[in-house]
C-alpha positions in Angstrom: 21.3 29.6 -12.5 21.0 26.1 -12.0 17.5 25.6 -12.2 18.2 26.8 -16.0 21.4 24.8 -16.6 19.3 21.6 -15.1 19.5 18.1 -17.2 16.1 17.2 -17.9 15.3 13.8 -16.4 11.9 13.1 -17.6 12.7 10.7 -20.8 15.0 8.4 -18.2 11.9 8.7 -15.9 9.9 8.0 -18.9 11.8 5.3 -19.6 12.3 3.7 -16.6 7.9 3.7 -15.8 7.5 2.1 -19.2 10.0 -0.5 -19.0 8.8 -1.7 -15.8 5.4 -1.1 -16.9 5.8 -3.1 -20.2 7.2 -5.9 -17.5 3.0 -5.9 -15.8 4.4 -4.2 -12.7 1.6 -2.0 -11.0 2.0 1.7 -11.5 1.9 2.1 -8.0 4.4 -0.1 -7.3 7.4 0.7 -9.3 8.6 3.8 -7.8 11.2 2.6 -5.3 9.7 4.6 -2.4 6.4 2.7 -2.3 7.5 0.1 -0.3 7.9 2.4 2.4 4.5 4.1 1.3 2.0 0.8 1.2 3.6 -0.9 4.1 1.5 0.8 6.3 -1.5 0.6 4.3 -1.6 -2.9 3.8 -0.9 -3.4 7.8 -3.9 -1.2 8.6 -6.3 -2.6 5.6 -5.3 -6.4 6.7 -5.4 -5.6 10.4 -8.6 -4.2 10.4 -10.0 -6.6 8.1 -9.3 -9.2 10.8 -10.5 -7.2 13.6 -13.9 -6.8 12.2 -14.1 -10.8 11.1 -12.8 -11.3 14.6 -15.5 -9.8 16.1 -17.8 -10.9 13.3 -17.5 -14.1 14.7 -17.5 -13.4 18.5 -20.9 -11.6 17.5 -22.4 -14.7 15.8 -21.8 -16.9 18.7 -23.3 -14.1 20.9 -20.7 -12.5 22.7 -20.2 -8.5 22.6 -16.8 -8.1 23.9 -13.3 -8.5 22.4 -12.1 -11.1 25.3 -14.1 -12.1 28.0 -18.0 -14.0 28.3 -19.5 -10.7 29.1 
């Protein structure tokens, strides 16, 4: 059964978080996959961010479109 016979990885995973932890990476950082996880995140969080000051500041000067004088 190899579920039985299975090495058990949790002290090099263990070790692995602390080091890079010890080292004042972010937890949710070190795991090699979150690149590929916050990429998106961060595009939508910036993106909308400067959508809405965009059209913050279309607003001010008193237009209500995205393009356009209407």
């Amino acid at each position: 059964m190899p579920l039985i016979n299975a090495p058990n990885k949790v002290p090099d995973h263990q070790r692995y978080y602390q080091q890079a932890y010890n080292q004042h990476t972010r937890l949710w950082k070190i795991n090699p996959r979150s690149n590929m996880l916050l990429m998106p995140y961060y595009v939508l969080l910036w993106g909308t961010f400067g959508a809405s000051m965009y059209m913050m500041g279309r607003k001010i000067c008193g237009y209500n479109t995205w393009f356009g004088k209407n």
